[in-house]
N, C-alpha and C positions, 0 to 999 in steps of 0.2 A: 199192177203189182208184179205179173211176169212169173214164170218157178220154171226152176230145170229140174229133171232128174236124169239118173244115170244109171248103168248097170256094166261093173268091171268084173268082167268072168276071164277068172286066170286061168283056168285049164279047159275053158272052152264047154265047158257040162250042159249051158242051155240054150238051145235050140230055137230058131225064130227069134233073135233076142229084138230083132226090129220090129216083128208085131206085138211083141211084150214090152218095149218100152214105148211106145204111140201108147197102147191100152192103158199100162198104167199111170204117163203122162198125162192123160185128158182125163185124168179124174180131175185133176189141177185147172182145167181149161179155163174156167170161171175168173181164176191169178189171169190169164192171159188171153182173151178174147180175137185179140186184131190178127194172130198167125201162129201155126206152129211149124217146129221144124226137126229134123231127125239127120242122125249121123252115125254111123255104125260100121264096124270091122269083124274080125275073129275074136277078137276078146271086150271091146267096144262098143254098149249104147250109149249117148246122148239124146236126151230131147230138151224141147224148150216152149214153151207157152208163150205170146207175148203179147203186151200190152203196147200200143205206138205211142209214145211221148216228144222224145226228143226228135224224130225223124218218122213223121209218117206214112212216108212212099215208100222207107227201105227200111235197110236194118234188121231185116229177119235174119234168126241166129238156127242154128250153129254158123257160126262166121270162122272161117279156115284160110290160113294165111301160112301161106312158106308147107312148115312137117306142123303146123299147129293146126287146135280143133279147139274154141271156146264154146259155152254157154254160162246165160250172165245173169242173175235178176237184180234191181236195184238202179243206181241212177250215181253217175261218177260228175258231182258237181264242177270240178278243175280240168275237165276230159280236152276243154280247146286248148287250156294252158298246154298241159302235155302233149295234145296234136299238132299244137304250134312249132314246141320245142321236135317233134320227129321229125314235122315237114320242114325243118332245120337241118336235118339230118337225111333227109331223102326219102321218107317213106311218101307214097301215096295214098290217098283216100278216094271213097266213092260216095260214101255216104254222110249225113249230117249226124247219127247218131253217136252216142260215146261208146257203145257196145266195140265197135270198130277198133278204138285205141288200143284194147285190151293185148292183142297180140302182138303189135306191131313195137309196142313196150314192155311187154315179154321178151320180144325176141333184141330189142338193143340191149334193156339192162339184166334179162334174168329175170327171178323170184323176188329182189330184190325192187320190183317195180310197184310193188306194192306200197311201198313206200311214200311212194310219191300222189297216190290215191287220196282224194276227199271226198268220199260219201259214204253211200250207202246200200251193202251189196255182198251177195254169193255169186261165185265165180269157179268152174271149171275149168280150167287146160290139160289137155292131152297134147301133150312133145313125144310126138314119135322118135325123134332124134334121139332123147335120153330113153325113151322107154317107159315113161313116168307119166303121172298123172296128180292134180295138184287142188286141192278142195279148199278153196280159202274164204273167210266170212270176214266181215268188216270188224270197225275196233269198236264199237258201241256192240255188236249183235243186233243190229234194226232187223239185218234178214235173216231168216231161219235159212238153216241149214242140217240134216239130220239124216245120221247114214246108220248101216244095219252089216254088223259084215258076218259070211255063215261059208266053211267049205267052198274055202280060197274066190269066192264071191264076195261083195263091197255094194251095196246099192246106196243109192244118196237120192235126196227130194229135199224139196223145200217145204212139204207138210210131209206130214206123217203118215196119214192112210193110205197112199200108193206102195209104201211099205208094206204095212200091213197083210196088202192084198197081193204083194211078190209070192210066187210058187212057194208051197211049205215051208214059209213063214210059220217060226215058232212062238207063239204068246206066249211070252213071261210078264204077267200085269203084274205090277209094284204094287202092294195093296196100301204100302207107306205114303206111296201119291197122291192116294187117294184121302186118306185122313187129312194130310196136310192141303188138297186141295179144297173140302169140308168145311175144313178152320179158316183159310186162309183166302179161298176162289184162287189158289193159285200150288201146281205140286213144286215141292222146295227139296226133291231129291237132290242129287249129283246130278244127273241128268234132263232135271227139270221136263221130264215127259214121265207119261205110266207105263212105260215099258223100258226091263230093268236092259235088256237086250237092242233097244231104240238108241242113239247117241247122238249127242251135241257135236257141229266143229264149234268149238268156243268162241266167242268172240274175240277177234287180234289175233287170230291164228288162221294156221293152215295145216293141211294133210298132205303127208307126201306118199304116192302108191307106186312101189315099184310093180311096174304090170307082172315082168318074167317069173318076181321069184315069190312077187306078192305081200314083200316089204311093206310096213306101214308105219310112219312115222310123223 
């Protein structure tokens, strides 16, 4: 299964953010067995759980390529198509995995590479270049993706409880999710979680975080 999480601290407010994103990564571990891996700055966690599928000697992520930083979960069914067409283009590979493409088609077409994607997947990049950072979930939603943002902070997972358990974290429980979860085994909010304060990236979308000024779009 595989899950990232993440932690964008724009004014830099919490401290150790690399033994707090490992902590509350590996509540996830269970998603990702085979390896984890970690990737962090001044304003910057990544982590990633992972599961070995398509490459099981390599392919451990955060994978960093040029000013880029990925973490991926999910499975890009057309990833040789598009590697074919790079190593067309000049890029190099080292690995069998698809996690690898990610950047390397980022950085020919843009955001715009998405586009060209078939499967099924959450996907981080952090472009230092632009300053940005870019949360995007597949067109179906197969993978969750689910972020929290509080006091120019942005946390993102791919479950929900590593949230939860981020520093003074505020419960706002939905109690509307709960009736409709009752009726239905399933909550039918907006947000399709019990926490009114928990958020979806929607299916067929993406997020765009400017780090500096903390823009989100």
């Amino acid at each position: 299964m595989c899950s990232i999480f993440g932690i964008i601290d724009n004014k830099n407010n919490i401290k150790n953010k690399d033994i707090l994103a490992r902590k509350l990564s590996n509540i996830m571990k269970h998603r990702g067995p085979d390896d984890s891996g970690l990737y962090t700055d001044e304003h910057i966690a990544f982590a990633s759980n992972r599961l070995a599928i398509q490459d099981l000697s390599d392919g451990n992520q955060p994978f960093e390529f040029k000013n880029f930083v990925s973490i991926f979960n999910g499975e890009i069914y057309n990833f040789k198509e598009i590697k074919f067409e790079l190593e067309k283009k000049g890029y190099k590979f080292k690995t069998l995995t698809d996690s690898e493409i990610i950047l390397p088609a980022y950085d020919m077409w843009g955001i715009d590479f998405i586009n060209k994607l078939n499967g099924i997947f959450s996907i981080a990049i952090l472009d230092k270049n632009k300053n940005q950072i870019f949360l995007i979930r597949d067109r179906c939603g197969i993978k969750p993706l689910f972020f929290y943002c509080e006091n120019s902070t942005l946390v993102f997972s791919s479950e929900i409880e590593p949230i939860i358990k981020f520093p003074n974290f505020k419960l706002d429980f939905d109690i509307n999710s709960l009736t409709s979860y009752l009726i239905y085994r399933y909550p039918m909010d907006n947000n399709n979680n019990f926490y009114r304060n928990i958020h979806r990236v929607e299916p067929g979308t993406y997020l765009k975080i400017k780090i500096d000024t903390f823009d989100i779009k």
